[in-house]
C-alpha positions in Angstrom: -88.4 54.0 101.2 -90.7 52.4 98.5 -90.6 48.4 98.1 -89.3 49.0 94.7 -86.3 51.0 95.4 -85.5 48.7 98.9 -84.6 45.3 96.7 -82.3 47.8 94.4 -80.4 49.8 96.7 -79.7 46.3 98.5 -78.3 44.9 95.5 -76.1 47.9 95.1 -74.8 47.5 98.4 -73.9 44.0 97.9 -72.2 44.5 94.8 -70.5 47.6 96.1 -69.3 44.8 98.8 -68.1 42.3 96.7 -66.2 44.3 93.6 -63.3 45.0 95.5 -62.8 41.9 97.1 -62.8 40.1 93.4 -60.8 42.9 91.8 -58.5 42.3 94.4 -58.3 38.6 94.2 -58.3 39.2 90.1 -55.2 41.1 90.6 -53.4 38.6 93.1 -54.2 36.3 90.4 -52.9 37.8 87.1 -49.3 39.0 89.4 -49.0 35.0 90.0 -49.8 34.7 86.5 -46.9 36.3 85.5 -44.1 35.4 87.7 -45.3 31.4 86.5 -45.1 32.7 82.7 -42.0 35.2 82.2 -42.1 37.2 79.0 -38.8 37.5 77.2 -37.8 40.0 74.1 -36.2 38.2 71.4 -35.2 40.1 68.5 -34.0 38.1 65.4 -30.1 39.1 66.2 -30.8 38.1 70.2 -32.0 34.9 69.1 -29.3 34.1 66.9 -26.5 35.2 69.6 -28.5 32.5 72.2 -28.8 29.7 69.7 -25.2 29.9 68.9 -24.7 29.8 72.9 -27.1 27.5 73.7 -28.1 25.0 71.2 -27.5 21.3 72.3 -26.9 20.5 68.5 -24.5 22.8 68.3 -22.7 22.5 71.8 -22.3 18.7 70.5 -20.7 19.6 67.1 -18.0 21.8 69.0 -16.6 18.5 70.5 -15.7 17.1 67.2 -12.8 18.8 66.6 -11.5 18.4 69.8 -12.0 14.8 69.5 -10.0 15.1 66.1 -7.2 16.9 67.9 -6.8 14.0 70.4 -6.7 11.8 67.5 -3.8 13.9 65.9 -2.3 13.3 69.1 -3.0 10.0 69.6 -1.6 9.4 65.5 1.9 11.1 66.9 2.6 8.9 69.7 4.1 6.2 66.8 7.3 8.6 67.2 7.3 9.3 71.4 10.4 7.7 72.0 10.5 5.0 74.7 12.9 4.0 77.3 13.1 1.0 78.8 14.9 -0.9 81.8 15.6 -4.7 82.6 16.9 -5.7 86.3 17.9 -9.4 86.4 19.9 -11.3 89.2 20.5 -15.1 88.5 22.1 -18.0 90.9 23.1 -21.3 89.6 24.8 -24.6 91.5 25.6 -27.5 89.8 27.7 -30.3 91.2 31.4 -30.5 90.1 31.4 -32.8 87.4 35.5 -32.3 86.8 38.4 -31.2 88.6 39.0 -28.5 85.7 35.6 -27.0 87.4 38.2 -25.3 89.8 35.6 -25.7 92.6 35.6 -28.5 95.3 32.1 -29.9 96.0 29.4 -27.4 94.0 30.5 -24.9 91.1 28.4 -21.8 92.2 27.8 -18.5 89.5 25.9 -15.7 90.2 25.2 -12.7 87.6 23.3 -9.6 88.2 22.2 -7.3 85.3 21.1 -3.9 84.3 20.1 -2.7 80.5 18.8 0.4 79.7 17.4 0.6 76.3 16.1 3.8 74.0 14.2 3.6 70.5 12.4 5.6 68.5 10.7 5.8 64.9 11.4 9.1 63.4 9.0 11.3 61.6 11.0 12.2 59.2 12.7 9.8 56.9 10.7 6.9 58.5 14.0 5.9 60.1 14.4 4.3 63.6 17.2 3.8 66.6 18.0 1.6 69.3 20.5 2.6 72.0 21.2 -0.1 74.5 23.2 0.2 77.5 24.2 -3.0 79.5 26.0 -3.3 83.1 26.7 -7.3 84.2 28.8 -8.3 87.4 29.8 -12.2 87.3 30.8 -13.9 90.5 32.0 -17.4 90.8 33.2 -19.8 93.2 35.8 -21.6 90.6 39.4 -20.5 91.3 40.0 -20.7 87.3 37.5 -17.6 86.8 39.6 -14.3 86.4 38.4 -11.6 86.9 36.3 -13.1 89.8 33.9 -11.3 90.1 34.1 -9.8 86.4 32.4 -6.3 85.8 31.0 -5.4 82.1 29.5 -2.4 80.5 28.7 -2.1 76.5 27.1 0.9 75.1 25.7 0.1 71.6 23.6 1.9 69.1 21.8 0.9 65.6 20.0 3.1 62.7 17.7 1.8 60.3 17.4 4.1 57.4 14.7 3.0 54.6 15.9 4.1 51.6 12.5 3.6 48.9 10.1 1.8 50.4 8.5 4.4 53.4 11.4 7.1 53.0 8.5 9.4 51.9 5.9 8.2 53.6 4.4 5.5 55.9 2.2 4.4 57.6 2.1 6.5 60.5 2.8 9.7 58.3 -0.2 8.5 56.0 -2.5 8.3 59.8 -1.2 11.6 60.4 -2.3 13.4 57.1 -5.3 11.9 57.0 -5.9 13.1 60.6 -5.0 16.5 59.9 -7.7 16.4 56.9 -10.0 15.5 59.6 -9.7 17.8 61.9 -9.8 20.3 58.7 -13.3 18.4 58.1 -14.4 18.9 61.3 -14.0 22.7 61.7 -16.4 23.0 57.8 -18.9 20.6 59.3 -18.8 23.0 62.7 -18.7 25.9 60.5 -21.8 24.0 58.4 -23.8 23.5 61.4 -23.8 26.8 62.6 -24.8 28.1 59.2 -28.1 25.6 59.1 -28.5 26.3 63.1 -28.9 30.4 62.0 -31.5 29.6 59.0 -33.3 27.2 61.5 -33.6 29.6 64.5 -34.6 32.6 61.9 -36.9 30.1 59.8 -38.8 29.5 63.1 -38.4 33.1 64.3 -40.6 34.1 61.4 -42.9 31.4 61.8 -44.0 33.0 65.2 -44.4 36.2 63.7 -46.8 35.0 60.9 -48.8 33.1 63.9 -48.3 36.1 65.8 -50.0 38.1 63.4 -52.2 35.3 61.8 -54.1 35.3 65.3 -54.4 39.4 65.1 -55.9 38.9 61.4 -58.0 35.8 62.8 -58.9 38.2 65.8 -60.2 40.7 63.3 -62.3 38.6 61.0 -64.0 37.3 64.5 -64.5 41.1 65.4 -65.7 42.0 61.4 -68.1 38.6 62.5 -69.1 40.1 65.6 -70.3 43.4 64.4 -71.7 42.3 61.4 -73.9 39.8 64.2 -74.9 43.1 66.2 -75.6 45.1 63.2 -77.9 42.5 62.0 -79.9 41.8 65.3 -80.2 45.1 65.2 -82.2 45.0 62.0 -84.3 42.4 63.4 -85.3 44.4 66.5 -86.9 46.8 63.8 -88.2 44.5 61.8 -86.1 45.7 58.8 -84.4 41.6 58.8 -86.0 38.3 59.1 -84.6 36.2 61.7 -83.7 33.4 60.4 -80.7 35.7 58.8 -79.2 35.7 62.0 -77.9 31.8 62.3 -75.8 32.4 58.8 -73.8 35.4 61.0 -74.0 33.5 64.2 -72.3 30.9 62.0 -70.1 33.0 61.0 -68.9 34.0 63.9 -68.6 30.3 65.2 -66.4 29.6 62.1 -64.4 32.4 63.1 -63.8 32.0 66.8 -62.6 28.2 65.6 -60.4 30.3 63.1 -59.4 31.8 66.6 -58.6 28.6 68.5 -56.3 27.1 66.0 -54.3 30.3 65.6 -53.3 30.7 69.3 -52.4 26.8 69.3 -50.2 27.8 66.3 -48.5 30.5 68.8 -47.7 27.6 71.0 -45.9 25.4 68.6 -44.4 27.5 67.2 -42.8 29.2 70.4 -42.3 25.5 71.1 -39.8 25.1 67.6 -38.1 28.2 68.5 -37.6 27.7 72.4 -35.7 24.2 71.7 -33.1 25.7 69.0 -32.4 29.1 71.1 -32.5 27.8 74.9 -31.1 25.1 77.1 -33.3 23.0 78.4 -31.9 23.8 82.2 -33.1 27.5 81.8 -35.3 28.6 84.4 -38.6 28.7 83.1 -37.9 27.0 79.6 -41.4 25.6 79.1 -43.2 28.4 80.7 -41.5 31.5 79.4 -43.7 33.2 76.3 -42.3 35.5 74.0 -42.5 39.1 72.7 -41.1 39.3 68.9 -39.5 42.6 68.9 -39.1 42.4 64.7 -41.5 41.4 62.3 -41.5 39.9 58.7 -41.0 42.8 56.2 -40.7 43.2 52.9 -37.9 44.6 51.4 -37.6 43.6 47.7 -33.7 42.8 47.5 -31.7 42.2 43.6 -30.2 38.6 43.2 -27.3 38.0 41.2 -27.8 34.7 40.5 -24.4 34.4 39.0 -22.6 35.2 41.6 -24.1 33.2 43.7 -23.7 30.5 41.7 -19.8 31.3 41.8 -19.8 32.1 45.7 -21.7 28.9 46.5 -19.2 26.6 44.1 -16.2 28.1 46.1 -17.4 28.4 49.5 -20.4 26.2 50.2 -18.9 23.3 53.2 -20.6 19.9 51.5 -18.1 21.4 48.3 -15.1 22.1 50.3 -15.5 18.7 52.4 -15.3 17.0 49.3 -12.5 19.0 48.0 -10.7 17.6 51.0 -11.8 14.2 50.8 -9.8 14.5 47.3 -6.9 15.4 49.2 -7.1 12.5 51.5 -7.7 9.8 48.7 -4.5 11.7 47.0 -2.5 11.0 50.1 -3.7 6.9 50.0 -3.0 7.2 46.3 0.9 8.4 47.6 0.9 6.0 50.8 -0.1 3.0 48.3 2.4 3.7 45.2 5.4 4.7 47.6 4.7 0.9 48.8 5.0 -0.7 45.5 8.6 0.1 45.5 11.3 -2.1 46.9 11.7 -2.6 50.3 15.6 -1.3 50.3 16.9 -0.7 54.0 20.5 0.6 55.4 21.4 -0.5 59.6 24.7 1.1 61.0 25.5 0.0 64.0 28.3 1.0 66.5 29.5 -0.4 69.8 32.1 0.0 72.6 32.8 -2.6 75.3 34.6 -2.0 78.7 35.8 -4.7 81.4 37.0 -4.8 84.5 36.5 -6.5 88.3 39.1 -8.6 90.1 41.7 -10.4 87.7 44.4 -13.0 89.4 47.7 -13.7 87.6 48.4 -17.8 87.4 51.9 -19.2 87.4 52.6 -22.6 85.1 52.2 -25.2 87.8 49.4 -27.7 88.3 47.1 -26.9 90.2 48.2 -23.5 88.7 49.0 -20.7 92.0 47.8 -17.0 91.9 50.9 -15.0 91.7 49.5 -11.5 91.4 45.7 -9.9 92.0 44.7 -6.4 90.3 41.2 -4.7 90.6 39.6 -2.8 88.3 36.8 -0.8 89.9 33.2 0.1 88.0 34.5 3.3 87.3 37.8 2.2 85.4 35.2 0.1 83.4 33.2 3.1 82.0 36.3 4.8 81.3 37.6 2.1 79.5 34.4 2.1 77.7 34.3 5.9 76.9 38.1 5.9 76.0 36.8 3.6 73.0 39.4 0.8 73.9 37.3 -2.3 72.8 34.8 -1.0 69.7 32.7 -2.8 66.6 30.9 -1.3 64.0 28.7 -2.8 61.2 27.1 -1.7 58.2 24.5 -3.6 56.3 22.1 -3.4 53.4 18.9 -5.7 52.7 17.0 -5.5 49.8 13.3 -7.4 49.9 10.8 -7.4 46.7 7.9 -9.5 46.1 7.8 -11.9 43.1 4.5 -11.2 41.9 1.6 -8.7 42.2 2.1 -7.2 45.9 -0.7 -6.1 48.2 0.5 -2.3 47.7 -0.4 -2.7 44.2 -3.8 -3.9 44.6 -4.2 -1.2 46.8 -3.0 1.4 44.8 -5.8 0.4 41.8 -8.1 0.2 44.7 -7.5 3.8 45.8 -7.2 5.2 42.2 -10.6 4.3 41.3 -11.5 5.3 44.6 -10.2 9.1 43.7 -11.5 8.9 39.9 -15.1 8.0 41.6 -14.6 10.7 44.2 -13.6 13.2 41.1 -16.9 12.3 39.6 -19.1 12.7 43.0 -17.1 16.1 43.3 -18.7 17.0 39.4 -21.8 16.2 40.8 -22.4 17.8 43.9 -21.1 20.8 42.3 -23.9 20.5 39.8 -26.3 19.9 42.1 -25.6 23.0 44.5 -25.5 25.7 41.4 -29.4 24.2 40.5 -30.3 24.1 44.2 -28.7 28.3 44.4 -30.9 28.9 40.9 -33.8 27.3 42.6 -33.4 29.4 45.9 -32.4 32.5 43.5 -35.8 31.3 41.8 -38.1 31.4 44.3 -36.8 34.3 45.9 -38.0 35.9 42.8 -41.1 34.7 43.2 -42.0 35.3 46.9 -41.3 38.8 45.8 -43.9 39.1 43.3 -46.6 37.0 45.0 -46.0 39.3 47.7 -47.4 42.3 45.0 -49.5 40.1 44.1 -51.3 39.6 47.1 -51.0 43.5 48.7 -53.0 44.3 45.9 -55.3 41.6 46.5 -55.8 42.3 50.2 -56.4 46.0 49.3 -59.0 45.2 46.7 -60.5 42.4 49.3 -60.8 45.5 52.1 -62.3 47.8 49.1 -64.9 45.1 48.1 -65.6 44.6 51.7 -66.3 48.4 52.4 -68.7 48.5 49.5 -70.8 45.2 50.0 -71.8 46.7 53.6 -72.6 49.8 52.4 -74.9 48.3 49.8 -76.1 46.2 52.2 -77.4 49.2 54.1 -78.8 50.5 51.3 -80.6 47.2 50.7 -79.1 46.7 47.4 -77.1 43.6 48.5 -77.5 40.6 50.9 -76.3 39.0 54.2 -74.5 35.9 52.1 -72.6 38.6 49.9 -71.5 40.4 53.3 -70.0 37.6 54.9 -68.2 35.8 51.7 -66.3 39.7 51.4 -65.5 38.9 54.9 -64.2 35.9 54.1 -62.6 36.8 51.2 -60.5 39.7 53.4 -59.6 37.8 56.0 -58.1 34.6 53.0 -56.3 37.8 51.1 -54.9 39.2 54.3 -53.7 35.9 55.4 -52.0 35.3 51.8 -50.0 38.6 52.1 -48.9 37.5 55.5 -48.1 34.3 54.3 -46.4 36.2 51.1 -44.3 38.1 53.1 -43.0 34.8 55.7 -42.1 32.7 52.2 -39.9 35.7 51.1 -38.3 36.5 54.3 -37.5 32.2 54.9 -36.6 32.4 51.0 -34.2 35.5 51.5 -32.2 33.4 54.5 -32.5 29.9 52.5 -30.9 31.8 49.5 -28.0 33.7 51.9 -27.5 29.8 53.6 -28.2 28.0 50.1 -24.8 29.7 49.0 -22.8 28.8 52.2 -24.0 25.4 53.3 -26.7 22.6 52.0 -30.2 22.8 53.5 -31.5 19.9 55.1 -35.2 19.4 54.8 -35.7 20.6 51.3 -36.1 24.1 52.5 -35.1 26.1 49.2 -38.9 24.6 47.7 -40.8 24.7 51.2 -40.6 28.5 51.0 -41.9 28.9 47.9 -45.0 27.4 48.4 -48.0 29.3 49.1 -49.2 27.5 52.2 -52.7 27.7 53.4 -53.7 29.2 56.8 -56.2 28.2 59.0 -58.4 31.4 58.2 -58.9 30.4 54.6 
């Protein structure tokens, strides 16, 4: 074998050696690759369904009207009724003081007690009752006591009936309304948030799609770059190009694989803005998972009836409707405050019954007078004594209170009139305020569609001028400057019709959320500015 061939055929063995081995640890690399960074599908509608699953925003906005339920509830324990029970047992000795004490050396009296009482304030009416019931058994050492020991049982019962002043409404009815409004508030600000949540997640589902395909255009310009490079090294191999027209393409192509770089960091952020409103932070592989948009931004031109959604938005949109029942509220203070400025006029009823019994001696006339006769009434003759309605009382009364003077409820009612004749005027305002921010979203919806004409055009006429500038240039009739500004040129009109088409897709969903729910941010004039892109 010649020397010349020997050194070759070696190196083809050793390569033939060594390429599998690499492939194989190429291949062991890129499969660990991908089980560290998962690829998930999203499609606009999937990524909507897991934001409205997973969203920490929106998983904290569902608790608020639960916690306005438990304040409802909490508001309605003013009329739980409560029962409540008092044991007693008292012991007293005193010294005899007399011989009318009827006891020798000590005068000794015992009691024991039990009440059981009931009350409650009513909801309706703003009345109130008290039911009492009371057992007491007396025991004393004087022979004069009779009945000894002495056993007692009353059952009474009152009712407070307000006949102006909080027969309507109280205080705890006026807590109660105003909960209700609440919870009412609660469910539009829920129903709000999940409105801006949708516009967010599909806001910043577009925005990956433009980087998405901002890198492919950014790719392309770097591949236009590239070629041109080639093509012109070329022409210096033959001599037909001085050299120093290289370092302008070379340049170029620098400029472009920058153009490269910034794009792919783009991809990165903006997978980072969608990740956090779509996932939960515990999902496996939340910060390593990259995704693979299944729908792009398209155009399709869509009629506005600005009019209509004018009308739609002053009917429907939440900030409008919680307003509306913020009215409602201050209406019910306005009610709570005037039905206070009215005399405080107040009805009580009252009914008891009395029953007695235990062991009662029978005296005769004599001094020290002598027990002739002993009956015993047991517990049980002393309910039914009770319940027979033997021993009774009753009472009715009426009290009448009034301030002399201005009264706090009348101070408050001004208050909370001007309060609801301010909140008239806010109501005026929002409600111009939402049918300019609907124009302007109806506005640059409009636009968006016609810069995105605008700029089709523009990008065709950018690829034309581009296809005619090389092919003077290999006729010799134009330059290696002129080649690379209708590079240039394509890659800033193709980025402008992406750009075009991401504005009116974000301006189509800000005008559908403009009409349901404010948006935070400014976002109906974000969209309708033509941003810049790194390519440019």
């Amino acid at each position: 074998m010649p020397d010349t061939v020997r050194p070759v055929a070696l190196g083809v063995l050793i390569a033939a050696l060594l390429v599998p081995w690499s492939a194989f640890g190429q291949a062991d690399t890129t499969q660990a690759g991908a089980k560290e960074a998962a690829v998930r599908r999203l499609s606009v509608d999937d990524a909507v369904r897991l934001a409205l699953e997973q969203n920490l925003s929106l998983q904290v906005q569902r608790l608020d009207p639960q916690l306005q339920d438990l304040a409802t509830a909490q508001v309605r324990t003013a009329w739980t009724p409560t029962i409540s029970s008092t044991l007693s047992n008292q012991s007293s000795t005193n010294p005899v003081s007399s011989f009318l004490a009827g006891a020798s050396s000590q005068l000794v009296n015992k009691n024991f007690g039990l009440s059981v009482q009931a009350n409650q304030q009513l909801e309706w009416g703003g009345g109130n009752y008290n039911v009492t019931w009371s057992n007491s058994r007396a025991e004393s050492n004087s022979v004069f006591s009779s009945p000894n020991p002495a056993l007692a049982s009353s059952l009474s019962a009152t009712f407070t009936q307000p006949l102006l002043r909080n027969f309507r409404i109280d205080g705890n009815r006026q807590q109660l309304l105003i909960s209700k409004k609440n919870r009412e508030m609660s469910d539009v600000q829920l129903r709000q948030t999940v409105l801006q949540t949708i516009r967010s997640v599909k806001s910043a589902y577009w925005d990956l799609a433009y980087a998405v395909d901002n890198l492919k255009v950014q790719q392309q310009s770097l591949d236009i770059a590239r070629e041109s490079l080639r093509d012109n090294k070329a022409r210096v191999a033959v001599g037909t190009m001085a050299p120093i027209d290289i370092i302008e393409a070379e340049a170029e192509v620098a400029r472009n694989e920058e153009s490269v770089i910034v794009a792919q960091a783009e991809i990165t952020r903006a997978e980072d803005a969608l990740r956090q409103l779509v996932f939960d932070p515990k999902s496996p592989g939340f910060w390593s998972m990259t995704f693979d948009l299944t729908d792009t931004p398209v155009f399709r031109a869509q009629d506005v009836d600005v009019d209509g959604a004018v009308r739609t938005a002053l009917d429907r949109r939440t900030d409008i409707v919680n307003m509306r029942k913020s009215l409602e509220a201050d209406d019910i203070n306005i009610r709570y405050y005037k039905n206070q400025t009215l005399p405080d006029l107040n009805v009580q009823a009252g009914y008891g019954m009395t029953g007695q019994g235990g062991t009662s001696y029978t005296f005769n006339d004599s001094f020290p007078p002598v027990v002739t006769s002993v009956q015993e009434k047991s517990y049980r003759s002393v309910l039914s004594q009770m319940f027979g309605n033997d021993f009774h009382n009753w009472s009715v009364a009426v009290t009448v209170g009034y301030p002399l003077g201005r009264s706090a409820g009348e101070a408050a009612l001004a208050r909370a009139k001007v309060a609801y004749s301010q909140s008239e005027l806010q109501l005026r305002s929002l409600e111009l305020s939402v049918a300019t921010q609907v124009r302007e979203a109806a506005r640059t919806l409009n636009t968006n569609r016609k810069r995105v004409d605008a700029t089709r055009v523009s990008r065709e006429l950018a690829e034309r001028k581009l296809v005619a500038e090389q092919k003077k240039f290999e006729a010799g009739m134009s330059t290696n400057f002129l080649v690379i500004q209708a590079q240039r040129d394509l890659a800033t009109a193709r980025n402008a019709e992406l750009q075009a088409v991401l504005d009116y897709n974000r301006s189509l969903v800000d005008f559908e959320t403009v009409q349901e729910a404010p948006i935070s941010g400014g976002g109906v004039t974000l969209a309708a500015s033509s941003g810049s892109s790194s390519g440019q």
